[in-house]
FIMARTOR-898734 format. One record per residue (C-alpha): residue number from 1; residue in one letter; x, y, z. Coordinates in nm, 2 decimals. Layout:
BEGIN
+-----+---------+--------+--------+--------+
! num ! residuo !   east !  north !     up !
+-----+---------+--------+--------+--------+
! NUM !       a !      X !      Y !      Z !
...
+-----+---------+--------+--------+--------+
END
This chain:
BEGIN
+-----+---------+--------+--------+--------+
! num ! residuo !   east !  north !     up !
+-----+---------+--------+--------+--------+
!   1 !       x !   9.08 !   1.63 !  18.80 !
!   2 !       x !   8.94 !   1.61 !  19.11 !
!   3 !       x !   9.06 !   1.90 !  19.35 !
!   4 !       x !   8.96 !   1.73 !  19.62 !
!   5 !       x !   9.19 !   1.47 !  19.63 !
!   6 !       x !   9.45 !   1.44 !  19.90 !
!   7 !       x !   9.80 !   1.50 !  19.74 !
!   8 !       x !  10.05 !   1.19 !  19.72 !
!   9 !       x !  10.38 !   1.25 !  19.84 !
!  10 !       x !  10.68 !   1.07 !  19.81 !
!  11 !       x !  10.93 !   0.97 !  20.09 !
!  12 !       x !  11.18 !   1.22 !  19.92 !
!  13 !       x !  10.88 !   1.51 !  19.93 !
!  14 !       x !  10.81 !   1.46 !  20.30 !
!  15 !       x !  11.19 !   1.49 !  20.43 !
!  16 !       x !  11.14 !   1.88 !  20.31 !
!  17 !       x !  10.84 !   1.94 !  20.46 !
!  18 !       x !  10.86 !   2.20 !  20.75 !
!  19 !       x !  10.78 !   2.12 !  21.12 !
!  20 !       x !  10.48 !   2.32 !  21.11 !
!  21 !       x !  10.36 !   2.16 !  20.84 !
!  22 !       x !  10.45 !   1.78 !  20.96 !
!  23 !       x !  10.23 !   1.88 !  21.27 !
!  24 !       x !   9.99 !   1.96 !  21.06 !
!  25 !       x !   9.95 !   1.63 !  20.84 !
!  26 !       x !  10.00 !   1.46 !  21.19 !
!  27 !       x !   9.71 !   1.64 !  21.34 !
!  28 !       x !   9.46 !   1.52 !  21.03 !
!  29 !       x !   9.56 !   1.17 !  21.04 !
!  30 !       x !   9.48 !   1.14 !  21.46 !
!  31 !       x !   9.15 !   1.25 !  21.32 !
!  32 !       x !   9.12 !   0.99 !  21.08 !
!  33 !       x !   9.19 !   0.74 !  21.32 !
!  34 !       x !   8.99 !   0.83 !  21.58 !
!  35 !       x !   8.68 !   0.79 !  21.29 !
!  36 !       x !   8.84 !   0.45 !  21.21 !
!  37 !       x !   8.62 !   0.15 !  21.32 !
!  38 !       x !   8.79 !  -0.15 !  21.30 !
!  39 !       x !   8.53 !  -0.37 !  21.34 !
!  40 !       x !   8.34 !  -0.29 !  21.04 !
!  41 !       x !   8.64 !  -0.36 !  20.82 !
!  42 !       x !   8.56 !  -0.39 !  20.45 !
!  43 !       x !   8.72 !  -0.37 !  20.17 !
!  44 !       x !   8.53 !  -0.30 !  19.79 !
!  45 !       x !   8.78 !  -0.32 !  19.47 !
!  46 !       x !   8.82 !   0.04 !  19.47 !
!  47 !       x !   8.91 !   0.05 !  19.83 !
!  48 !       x !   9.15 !  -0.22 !  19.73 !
!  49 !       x !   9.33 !   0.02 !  19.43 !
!  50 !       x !   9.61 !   0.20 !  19.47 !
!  51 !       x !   9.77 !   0.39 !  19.17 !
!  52 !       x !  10.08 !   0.32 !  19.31 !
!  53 !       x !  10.05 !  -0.01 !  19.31 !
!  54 !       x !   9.89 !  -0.04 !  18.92 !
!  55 !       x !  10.03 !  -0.30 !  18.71 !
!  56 !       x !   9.95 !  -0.16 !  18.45 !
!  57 !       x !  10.16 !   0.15 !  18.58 !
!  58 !       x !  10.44 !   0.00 !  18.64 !
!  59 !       x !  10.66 !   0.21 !  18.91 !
!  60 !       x !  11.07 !   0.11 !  18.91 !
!  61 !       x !  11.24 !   0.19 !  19.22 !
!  62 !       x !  11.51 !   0.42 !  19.22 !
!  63 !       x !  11.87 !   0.42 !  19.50 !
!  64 !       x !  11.74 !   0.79 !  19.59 !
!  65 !       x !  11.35 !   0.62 !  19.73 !
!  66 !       x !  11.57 !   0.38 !  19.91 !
!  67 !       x !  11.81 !   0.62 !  20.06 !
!  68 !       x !  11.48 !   0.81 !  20.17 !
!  69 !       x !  11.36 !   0.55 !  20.39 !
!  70 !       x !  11.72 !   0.47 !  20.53 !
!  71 !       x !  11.62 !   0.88 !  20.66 !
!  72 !       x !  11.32 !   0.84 !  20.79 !
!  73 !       x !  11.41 !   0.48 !  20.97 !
!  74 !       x !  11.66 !   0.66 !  21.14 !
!  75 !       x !  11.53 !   0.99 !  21.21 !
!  76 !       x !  11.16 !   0.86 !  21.31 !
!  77 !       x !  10.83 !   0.72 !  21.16 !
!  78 !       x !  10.59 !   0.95 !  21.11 !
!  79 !       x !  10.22 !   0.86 !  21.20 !
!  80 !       x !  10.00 !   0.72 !  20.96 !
!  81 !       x !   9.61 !   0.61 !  20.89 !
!  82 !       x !   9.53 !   0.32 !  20.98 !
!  83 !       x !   9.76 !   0.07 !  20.86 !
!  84 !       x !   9.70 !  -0.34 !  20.69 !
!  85 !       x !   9.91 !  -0.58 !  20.64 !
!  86 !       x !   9.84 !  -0.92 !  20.45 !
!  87 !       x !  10.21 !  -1.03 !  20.59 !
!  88 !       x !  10.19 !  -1.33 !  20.84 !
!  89 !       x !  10.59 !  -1.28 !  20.91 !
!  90 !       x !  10.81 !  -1.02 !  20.96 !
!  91 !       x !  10.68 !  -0.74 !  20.80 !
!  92 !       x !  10.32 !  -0.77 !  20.99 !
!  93 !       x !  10.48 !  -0.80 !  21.33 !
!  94 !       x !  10.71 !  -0.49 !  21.25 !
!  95 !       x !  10.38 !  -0.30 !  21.16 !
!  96 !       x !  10.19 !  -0.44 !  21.49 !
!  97 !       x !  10.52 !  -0.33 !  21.69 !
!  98 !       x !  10.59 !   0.01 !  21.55 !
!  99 !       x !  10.20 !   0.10 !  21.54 !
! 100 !       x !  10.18 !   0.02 !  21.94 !
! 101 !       x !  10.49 !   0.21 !  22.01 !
! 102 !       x !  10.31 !   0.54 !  21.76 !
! 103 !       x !   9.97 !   0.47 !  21.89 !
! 104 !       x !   9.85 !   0.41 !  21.56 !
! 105 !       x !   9.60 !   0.10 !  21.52 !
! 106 !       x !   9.70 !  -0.22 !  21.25 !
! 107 !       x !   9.48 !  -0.47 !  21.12 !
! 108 !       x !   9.66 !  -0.77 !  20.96 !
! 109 !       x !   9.47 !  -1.02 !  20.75 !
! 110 !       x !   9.66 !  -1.33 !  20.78 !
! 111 !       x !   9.54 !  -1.65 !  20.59 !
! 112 !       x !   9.39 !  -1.95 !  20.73 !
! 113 !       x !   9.72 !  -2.17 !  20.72 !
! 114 !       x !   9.90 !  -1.88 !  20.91 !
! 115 !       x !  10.11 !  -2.06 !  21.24 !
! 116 !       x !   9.94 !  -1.98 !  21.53 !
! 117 !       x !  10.23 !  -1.85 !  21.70 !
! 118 !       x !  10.25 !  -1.54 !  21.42 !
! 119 !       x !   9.84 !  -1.48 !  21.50 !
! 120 !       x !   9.95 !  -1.47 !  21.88 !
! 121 !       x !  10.24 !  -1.25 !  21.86 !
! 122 !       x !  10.05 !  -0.99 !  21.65 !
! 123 !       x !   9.75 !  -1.01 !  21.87 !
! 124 !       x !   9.99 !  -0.96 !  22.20 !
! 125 !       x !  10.07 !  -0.62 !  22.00 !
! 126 !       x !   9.74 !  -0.50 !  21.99 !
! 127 !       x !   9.62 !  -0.57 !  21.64 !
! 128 !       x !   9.36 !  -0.66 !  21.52 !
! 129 !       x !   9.37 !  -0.94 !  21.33 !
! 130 !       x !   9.17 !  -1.07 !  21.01 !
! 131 !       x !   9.18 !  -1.44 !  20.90 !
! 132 !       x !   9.11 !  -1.41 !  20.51 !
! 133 !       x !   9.19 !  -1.62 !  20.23 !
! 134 !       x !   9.32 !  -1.99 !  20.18 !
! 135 !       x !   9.66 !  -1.82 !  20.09 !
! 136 !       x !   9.90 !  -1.47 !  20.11 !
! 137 !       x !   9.78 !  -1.40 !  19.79 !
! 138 !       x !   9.39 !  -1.42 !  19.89 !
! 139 !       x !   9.43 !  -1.21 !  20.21 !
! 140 !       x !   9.64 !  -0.98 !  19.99 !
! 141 !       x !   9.28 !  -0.88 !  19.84 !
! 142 !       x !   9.18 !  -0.76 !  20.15 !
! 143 !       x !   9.45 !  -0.56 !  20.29 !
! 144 !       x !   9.68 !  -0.25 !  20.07 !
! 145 !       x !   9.94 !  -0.38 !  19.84 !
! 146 !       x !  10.24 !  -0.51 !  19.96 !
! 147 !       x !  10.38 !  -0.38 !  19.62 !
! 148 !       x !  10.41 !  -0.01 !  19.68 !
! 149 !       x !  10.73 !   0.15 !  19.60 !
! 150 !       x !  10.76 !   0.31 !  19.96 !
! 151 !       x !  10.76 !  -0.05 !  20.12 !
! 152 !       x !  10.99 !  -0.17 !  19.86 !
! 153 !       x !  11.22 !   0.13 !  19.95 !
! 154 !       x !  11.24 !   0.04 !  20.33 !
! 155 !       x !  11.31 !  -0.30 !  20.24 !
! 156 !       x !  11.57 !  -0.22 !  20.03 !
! 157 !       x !  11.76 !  -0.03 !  20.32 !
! 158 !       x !  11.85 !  -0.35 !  20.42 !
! 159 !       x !  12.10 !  -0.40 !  20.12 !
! 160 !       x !  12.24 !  -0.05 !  20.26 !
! 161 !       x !  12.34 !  -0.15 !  20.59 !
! 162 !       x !  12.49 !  -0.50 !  20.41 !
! 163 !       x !  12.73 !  -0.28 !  20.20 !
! 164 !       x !  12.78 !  -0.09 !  20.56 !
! 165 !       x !  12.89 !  -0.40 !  20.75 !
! 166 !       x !  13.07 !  -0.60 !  20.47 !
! 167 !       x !  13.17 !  -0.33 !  20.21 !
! 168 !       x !  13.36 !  -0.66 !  20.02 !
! 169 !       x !  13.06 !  -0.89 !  19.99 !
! 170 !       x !  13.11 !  -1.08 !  19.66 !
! 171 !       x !  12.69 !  -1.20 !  19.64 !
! 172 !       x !  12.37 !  -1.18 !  19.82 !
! 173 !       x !  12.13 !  -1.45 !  19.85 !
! 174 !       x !  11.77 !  -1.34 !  19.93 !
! 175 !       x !  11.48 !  -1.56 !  20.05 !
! 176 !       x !  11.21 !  -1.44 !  19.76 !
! 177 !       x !  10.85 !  -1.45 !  19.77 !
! 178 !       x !  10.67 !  -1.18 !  19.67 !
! 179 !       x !  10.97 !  -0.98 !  19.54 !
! 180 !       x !  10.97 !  -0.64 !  19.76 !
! 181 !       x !  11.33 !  -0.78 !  19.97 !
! 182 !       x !  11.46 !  -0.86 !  19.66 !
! 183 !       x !  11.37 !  -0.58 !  19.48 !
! 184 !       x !  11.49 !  -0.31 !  19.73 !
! 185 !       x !  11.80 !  -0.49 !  19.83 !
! 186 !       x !  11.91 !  -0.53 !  19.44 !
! 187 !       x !  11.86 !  -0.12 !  19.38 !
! 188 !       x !  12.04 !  -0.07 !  19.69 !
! 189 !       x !  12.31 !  -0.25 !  19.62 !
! 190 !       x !  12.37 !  -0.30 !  19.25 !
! 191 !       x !  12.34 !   0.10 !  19.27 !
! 192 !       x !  12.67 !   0.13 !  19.49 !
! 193 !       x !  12.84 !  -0.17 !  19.39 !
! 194 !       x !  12.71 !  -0.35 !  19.02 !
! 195 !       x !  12.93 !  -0.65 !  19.08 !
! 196 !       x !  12.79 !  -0.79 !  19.39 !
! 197 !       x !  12.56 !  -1.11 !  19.23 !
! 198 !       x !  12.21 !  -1.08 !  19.39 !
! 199 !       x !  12.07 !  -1.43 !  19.36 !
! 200 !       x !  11.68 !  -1.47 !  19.45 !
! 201 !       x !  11.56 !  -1.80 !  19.63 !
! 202 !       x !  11.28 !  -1.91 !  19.67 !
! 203 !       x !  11.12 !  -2.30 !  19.80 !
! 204 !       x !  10.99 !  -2.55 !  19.48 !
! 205 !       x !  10.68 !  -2.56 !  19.59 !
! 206 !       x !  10.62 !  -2.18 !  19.54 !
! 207 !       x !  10.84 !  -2.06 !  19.24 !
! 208 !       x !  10.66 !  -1.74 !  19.22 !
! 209 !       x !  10.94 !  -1.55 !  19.10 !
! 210 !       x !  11.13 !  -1.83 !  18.87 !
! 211 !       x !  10.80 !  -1.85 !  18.68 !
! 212 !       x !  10.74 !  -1.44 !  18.65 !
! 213 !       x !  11.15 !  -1.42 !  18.54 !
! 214 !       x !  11.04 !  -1.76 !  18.30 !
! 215 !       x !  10.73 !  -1.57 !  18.12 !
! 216 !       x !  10.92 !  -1.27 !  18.19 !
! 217 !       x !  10.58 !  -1.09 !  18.34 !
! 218 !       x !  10.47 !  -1.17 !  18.67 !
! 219 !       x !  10.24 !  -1.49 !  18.62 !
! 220 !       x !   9.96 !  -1.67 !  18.86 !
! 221 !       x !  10.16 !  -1.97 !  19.05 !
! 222 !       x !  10.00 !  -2.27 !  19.24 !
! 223 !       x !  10.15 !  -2.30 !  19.58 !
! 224 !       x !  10.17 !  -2.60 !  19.76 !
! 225 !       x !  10.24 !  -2.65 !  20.15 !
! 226 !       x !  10.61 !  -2.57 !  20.21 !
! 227 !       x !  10.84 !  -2.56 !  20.52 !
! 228 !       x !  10.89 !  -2.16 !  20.38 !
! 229 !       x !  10.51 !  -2.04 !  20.46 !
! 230 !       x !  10.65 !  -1.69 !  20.47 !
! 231 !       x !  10.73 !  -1.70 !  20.08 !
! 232 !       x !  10.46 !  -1.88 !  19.97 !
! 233 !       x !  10.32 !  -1.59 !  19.74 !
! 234 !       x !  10.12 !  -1.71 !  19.37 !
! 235 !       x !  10.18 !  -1.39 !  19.24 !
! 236 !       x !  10.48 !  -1.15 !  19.26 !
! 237 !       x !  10.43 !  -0.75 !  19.28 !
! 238 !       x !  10.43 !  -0.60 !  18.96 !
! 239 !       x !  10.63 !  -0.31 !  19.09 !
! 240 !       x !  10.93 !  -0.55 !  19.25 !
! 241 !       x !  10.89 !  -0.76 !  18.94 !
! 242 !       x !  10.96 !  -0.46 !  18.74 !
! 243 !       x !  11.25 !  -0.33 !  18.91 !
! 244 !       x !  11.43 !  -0.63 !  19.01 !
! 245 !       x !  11.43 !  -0.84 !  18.68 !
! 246 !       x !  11.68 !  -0.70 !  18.52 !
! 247 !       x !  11.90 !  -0.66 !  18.83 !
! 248 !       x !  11.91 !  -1.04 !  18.95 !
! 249 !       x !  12.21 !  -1.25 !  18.82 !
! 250 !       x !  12.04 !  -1.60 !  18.94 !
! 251 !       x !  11.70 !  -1.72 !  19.08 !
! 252 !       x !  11.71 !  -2.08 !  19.26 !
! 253 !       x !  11.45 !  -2.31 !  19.42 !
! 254 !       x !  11.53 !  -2.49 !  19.72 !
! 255 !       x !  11.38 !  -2.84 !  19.78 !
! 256 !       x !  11.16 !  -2.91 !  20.13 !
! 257 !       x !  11.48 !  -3.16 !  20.25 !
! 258 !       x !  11.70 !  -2.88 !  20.24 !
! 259 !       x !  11.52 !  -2.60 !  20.43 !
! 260 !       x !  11.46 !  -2.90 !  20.69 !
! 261 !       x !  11.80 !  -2.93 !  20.69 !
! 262 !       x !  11.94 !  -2.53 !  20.68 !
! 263 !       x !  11.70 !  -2.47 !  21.02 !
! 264 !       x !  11.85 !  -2.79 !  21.19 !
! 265 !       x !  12.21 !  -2.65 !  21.10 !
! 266 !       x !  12.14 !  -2.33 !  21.18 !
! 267 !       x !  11.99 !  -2.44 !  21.56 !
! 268 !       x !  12.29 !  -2.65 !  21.52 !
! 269 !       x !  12.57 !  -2.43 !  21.44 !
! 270 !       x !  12.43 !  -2.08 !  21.51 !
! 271 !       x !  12.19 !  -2.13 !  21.83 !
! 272 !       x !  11.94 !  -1.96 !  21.59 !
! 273 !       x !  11.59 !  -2.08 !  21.57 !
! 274 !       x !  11.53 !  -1.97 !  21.18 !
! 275 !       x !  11.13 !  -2.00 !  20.99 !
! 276 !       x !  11.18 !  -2.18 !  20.67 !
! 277 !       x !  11.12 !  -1.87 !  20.50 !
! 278 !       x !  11.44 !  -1.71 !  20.67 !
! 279 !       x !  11.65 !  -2.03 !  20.64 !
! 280 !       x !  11.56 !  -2.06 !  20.24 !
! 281 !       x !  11.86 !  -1.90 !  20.13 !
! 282 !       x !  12.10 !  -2.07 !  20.35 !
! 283 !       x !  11.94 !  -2.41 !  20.22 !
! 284 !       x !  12.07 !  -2.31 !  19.84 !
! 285 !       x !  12.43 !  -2.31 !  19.97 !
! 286 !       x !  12.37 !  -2.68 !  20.17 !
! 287 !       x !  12.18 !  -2.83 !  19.87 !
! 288 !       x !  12.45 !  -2.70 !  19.65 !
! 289 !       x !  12.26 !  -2.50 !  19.37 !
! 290 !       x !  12.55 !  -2.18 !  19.38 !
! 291 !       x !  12.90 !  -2.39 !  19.33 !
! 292 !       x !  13.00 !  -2.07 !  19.18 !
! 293 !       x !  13.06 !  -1.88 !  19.54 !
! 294 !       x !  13.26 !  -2.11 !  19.64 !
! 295 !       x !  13.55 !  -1.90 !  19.81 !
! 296 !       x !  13.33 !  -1.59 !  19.79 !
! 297 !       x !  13.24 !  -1.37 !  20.07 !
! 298 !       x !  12.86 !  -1.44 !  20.09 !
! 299 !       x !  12.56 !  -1.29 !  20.30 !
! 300 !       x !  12.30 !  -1.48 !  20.39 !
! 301 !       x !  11.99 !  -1.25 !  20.53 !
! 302 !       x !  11.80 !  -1.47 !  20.79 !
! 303 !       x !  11.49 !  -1.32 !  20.80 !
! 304 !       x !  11.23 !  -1.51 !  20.99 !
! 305 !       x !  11.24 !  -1.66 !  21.32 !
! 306 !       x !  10.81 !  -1.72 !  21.33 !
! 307 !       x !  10.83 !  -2.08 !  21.33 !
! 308 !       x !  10.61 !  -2.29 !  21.63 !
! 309 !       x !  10.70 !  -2.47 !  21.84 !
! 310 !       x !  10.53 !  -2.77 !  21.76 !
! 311 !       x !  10.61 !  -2.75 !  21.36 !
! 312 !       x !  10.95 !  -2.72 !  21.49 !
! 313 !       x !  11.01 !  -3.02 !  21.64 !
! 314 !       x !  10.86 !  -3.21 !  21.33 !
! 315 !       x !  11.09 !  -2.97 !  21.12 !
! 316 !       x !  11.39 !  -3.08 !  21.32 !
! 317 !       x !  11.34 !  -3.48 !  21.23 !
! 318 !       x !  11.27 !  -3.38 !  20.92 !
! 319 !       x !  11.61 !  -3.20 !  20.87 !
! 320 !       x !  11.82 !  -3.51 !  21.09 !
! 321 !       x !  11.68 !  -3.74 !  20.82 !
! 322 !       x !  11.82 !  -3.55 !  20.52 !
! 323 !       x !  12.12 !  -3.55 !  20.71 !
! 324 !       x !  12.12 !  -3.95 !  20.74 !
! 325 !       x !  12.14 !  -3.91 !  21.12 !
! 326 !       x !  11.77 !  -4.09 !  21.13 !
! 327 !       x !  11.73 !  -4.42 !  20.98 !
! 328 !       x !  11.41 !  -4.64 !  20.91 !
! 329 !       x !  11.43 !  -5.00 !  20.88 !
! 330 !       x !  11.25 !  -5.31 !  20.86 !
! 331 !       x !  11.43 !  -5.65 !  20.95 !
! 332 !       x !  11.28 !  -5.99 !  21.00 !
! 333 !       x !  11.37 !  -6.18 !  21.27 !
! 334 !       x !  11.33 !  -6.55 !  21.40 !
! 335 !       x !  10.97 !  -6.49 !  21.64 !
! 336 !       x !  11.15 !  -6.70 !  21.94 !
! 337 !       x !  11.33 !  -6.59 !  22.25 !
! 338 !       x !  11.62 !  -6.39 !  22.20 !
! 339 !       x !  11.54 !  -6.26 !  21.86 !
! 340 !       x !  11.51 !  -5.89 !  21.94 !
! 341 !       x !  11.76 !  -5.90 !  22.21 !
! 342 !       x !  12.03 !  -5.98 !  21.93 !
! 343 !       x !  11.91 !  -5.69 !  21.74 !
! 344 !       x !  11.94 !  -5.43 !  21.97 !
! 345 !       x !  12.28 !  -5.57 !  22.09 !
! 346 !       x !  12.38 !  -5.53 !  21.72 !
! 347 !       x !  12.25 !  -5.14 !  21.75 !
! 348 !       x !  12.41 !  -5.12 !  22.09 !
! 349 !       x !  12.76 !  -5.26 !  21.94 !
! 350 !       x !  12.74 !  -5.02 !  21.66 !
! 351 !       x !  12.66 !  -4.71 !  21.92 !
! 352 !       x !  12.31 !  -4.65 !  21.76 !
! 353 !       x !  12.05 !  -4.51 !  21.95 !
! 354 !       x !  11.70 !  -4.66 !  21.92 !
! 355 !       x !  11.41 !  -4.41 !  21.89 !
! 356 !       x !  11.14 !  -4.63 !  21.83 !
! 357 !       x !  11.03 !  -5.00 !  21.75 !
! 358 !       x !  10.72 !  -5.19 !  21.63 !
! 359 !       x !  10.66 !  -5.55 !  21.60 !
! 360 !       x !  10.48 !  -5.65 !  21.27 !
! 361 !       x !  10.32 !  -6.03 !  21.27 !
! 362 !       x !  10.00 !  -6.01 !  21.10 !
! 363 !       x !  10.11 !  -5.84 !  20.68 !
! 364 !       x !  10.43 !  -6.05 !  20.71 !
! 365 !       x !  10.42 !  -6.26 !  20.44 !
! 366 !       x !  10.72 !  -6.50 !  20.55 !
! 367 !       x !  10.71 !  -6.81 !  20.74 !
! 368 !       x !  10.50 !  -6.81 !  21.06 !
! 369 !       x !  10.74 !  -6.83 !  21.28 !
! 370 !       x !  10.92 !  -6.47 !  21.19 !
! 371 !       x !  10.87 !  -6.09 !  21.25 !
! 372 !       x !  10.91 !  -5.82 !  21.09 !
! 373 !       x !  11.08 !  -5.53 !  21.33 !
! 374 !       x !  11.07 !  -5.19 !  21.20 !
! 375 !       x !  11.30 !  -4.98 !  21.38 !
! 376 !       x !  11.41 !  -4.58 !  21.35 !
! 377 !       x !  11.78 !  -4.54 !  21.49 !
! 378 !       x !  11.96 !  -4.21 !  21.54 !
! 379 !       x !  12.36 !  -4.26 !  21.46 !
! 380 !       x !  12.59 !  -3.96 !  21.42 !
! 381 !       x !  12.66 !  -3.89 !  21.04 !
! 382 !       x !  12.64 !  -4.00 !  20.70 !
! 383 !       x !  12.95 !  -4.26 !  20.72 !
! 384 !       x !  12.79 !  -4.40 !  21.07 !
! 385 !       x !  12.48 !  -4.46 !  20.89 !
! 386 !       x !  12.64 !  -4.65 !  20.59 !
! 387 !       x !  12.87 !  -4.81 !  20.87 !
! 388 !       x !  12.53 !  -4.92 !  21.02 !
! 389 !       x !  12.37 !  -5.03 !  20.71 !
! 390 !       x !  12.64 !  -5.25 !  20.65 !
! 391 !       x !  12.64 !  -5.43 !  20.94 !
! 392 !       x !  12.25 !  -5.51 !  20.95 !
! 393 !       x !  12.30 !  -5.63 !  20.59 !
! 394 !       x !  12.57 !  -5.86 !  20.69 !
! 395 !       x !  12.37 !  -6.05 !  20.99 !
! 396 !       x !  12.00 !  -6.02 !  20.82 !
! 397 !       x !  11.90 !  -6.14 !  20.49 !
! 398 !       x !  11.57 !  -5.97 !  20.49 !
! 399 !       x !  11.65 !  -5.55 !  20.53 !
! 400 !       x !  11.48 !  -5.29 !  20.35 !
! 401 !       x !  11.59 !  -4.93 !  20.45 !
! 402 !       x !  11.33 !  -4.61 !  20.39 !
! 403 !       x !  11.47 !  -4.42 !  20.12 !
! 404 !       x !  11.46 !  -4.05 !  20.15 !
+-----+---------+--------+--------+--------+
END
């Protein structure tokens, strides 16, 4: 054994260290800092391992490594090396915030698909940031594991303050991507209270975790682009794997339509803007895949709010047409005087709004003298818009609607 090897200490180790001796450890890690240079980043496989972090070492969180880190979030963070992050969400902005505050410099490898507003808002915190890898699980080769048992602890002190707030919560549902949320939150809770339901979801387009609970082993996942970026993870952390399987009662996946639709809701309803990734769970309940908490007492965490600006306002027509509050139709029309001005008195009679119009002469394969008008109307619900549909099938003969 090498006696030169720093010793690893757990969260529960540190709380009994003295204040001497906390001065102490903070004294050698300002030193390694100052020696740190950022700019000549690099990171070989064994700088990458972490024995923590093993899987073939497998490390199941316990309710005492979460009650821990509920201490030392309250009571203070102490200083650390250098930290990274291969989060392009929450958890990298938390580290770029807190590491300003503590003086203690962050580099976050983000991946190239990473929103620009999440590169901006960790570079307006001073860190440096890394673009690496085509997704979260690439840049995750270059930064320290998301997987370690301490992060999945101060994760999990979320479930804590849920049992604090709404000590009757029947279930859970938990946006899931590489595990650590879910995996703290379960320990946490099921630890106090084994009949909450904890029920992981996750979009279709990155079931990471459905897969691993599937093979029952975490297992290499293609992930497509999805409106929940944050949770698009191939492969889930050995260590959350481990310790949440066997406390989850249900893992859904949400379709693309329905996280559209959860954000517009929740901007809706709520006056919260919401990321896909933090509006996942919410989507479960709209697209009904948990009929079973029905009259329960529910909590849904929203966690993410990184969305841009300009993917929002795509995400928001996105969401009004899986609503039915956005129709597309094509209609042909007599191509004389008049034509179009019946139309849109029809839309006007029906209290349609018109959003936007295109004549189509030349791939109409009708008579010459007609048009084909394709037209996208805003109405105000689902029985408006079969109200509508009604009507234009009544005066037209040739109608074809766009079928979401």
């Amino acid at each position: 054994m090498n006696s030169n090897k720093p010793l690893q200490m757990t969260m529960l180790d540190e709380r009994h260290l003295s204040d001497d001796e906390l001065k102490e450890r903070l004294k050698e890690l300002e030193r390694e800092i100052k020696q740190i240079n950022l700019s000549t980043i690099e990171a070989s496989e064994e700088d990458l391992y972490d024995e923590w972090c093993d899987p073939k070492n497998l490390r199941v969180l316990k309710f005492e490594e979460i009650a821990a880190a509920a201490y030392r979030i309250k009571c203070g963070v102490e200083k650390t090396p250098c930290p990274l992050s291969h989060m392009s969400g929450n958890h990298a902005l938390a580290m770029c915030f807190h590491g300003r505050k503590l003086g203690i410099p962050v580099v976050v490898v983000m991946p190239h698909h990473a929103p620009i507003m999440k590169v901006n808002n960790c570079k307006s915190l001073g860190a440096v940031i890394i673009v690496k890898g085509q997704d979260l699980g690439e840049s995750k080769r270059v930064a320290l594991k998301f997987d370690h048992p301490h992060i999945l602890a101060g994760q999990g002190s979320m479930g804590l303050e849920i049992l604090d707030q709404v000590p009757d919560v029947d279930a859970i549902i938990i946006p899931t991507g590489g595990g650590g949320l879910l995996a703290g939150t379960a320990v946490a809770v099921k630890s106090v209270n084994p009949r909450v339901l904890i029920i992981a979801a996750e979009s279709e387009r990155s079931p990471s975790f459905f897969q691993a609970m599937k093979a029952g082993r975490p297992v290499v996942t293609e992930c497509l682009p999805t409106l929940a970026d944050g949770l698009s993870v191939p492969l889930v952390g050995s260590n959350a794997f481990a310790t949440s399987s066997s406390l989850v009662d249900k893992v859904v996946t949400v379709s693309e339509e329905f996280i559209a639709l959860a954000i517009l809701r929740l901007l809706e309803m709520e006056k919260a803007v919401v990321e896909g990734a933090g509006a996942t769970g919410f989507a479960a309940v709209l697209q009904g895949l948990v009929p079973e908490l029905i009259g329960k007492k529910v909590v849904i965490p929203l966690c993410g709010g990184n969305i841009d600006t300009t993917v929002l306002g795509r995400v928001l027509e996105r969401g009004l047409v899986a609503d039915d509050r956005l129709l597309k139709v094509w209609v042909t029309v007599s191509d004389r005087p008049g034509s179009l001005h019946q139309l849109c008195k029809l839309f006007h009679g029906s209290g349609a709004s018109v959003k936007d119009i295109y004549h189509e002469r030349a791939w109409l394969k009708s008579d010459m003298f007609s048009v084909q008008i394709q037209v996208i109307l805003e109405v105000r619900d689902r029985e408006h818009a079969k109200e509508l549909s009604d009507l234009i099938r009544a005066n037209y003969d040739q109608v074809k609607f766009f079928d979401h």
